[in-house]
C-alpha positions as CSV (number, residue, x, y, z in Angstrom):
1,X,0.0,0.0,0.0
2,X,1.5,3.0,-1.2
3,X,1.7,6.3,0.9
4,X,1.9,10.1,-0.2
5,X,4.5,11.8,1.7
6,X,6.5,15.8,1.3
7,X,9.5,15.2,0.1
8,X,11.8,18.7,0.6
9,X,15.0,18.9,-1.7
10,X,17.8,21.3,-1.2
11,X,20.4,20.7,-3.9
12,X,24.4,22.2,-2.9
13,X,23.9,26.0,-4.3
14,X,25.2,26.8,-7.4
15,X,25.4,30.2,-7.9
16,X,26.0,31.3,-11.5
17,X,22.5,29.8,-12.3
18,X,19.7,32.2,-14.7
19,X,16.9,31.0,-14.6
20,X,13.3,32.1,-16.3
21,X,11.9,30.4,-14.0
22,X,13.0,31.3,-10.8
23,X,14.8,34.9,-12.0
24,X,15.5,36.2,-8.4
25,X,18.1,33.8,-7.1
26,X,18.8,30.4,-6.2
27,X,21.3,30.7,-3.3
28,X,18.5,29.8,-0.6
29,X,15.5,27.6,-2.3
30,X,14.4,24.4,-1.2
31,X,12.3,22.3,-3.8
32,X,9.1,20.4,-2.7
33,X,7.2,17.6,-4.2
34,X,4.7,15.5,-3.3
35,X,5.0,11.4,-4.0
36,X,3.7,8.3,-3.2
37,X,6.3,5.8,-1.6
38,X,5.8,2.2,-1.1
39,X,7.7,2.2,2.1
40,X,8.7,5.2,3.9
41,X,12.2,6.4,3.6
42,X,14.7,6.4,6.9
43,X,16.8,8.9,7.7
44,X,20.7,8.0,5.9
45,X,18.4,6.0,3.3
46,X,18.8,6.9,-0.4
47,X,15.7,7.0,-2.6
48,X,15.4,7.9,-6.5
49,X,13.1,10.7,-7.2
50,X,12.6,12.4,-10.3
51,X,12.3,15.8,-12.3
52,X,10.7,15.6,-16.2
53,X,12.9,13.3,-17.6
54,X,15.9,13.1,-15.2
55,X,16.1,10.5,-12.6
56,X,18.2,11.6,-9.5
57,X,19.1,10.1,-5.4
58,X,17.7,12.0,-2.7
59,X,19.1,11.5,0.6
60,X,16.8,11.8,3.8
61,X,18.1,13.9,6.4
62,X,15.2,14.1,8.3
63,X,11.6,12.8,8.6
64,X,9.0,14.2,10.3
65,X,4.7,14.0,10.9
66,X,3.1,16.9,10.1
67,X,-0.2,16.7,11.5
68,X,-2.0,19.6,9.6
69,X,-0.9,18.0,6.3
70,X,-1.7,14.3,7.9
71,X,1.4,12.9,5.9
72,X,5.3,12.7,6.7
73,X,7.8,15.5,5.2
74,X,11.2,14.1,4.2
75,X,14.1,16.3,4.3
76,X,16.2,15.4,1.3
77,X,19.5,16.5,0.2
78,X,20.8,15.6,-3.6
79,X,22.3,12.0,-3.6
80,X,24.0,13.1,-0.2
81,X,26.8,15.0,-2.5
82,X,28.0,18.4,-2.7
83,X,27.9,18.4,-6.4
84,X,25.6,18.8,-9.0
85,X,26.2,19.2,-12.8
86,X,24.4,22.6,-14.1
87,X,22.4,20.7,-16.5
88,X,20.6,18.9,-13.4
89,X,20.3,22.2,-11.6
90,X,18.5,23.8,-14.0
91,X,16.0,20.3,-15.4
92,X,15.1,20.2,-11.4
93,X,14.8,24.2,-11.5
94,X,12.5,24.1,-14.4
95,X,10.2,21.2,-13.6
96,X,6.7,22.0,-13.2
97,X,6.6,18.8,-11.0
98,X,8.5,20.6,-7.9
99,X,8.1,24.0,-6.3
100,X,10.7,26.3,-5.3
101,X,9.9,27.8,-2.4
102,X,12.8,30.8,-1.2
103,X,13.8,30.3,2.7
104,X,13.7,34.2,3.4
């Protein structure tokens, strides 16, 4: 039985990203999605998530209940590494299957 949960991505910054899409900045953005997971994710656990066309690890940081949304959030970072190519940045950036949501 599958279950929807948040999942929140931050992906390592990369600064000399333009994009359309998000033309004020990317320093401080964190990307949400919702998904349905079989099983939930544990915190160290790698899971694949996607964006359009690309496929792409998500590490879980942190998981929590949030009651108001009656479903877990999973705090993600990118496949746990500090690097990401540009091309990545920007398919995740510009898919109209996750939000970017600022942090100020």
């Amino acid at each position: 039985m599958s279950q929807t949960i948040e999942v929140r991505l931050r992906l390592p910054v990369r600064s000399q990203i333009k994009s359309p899409a998000f033309p004020y900045g990317v320093a401080d953005i964190r990307f949400t999605k919702k998904a349905d997971v079989e099983t939930l994710p544990k915190v160290g656990e790698t899971f694949t998530m996607s964006a359009g066309s690309l496929a792409f690890p998500c590490k879980v940081i942190q998981r929590t209940w949030d009651e108001h949304a009656n479903m877990f959030i999973v705090a993600c970072e990118y496949g746990g590494t500090a690097r990401i190519s540009q091309h990545d940045y920007l398919t995740i950036l510009e898919a109209t299957d996750w939000t970017p949501r600022p942090l100020l």
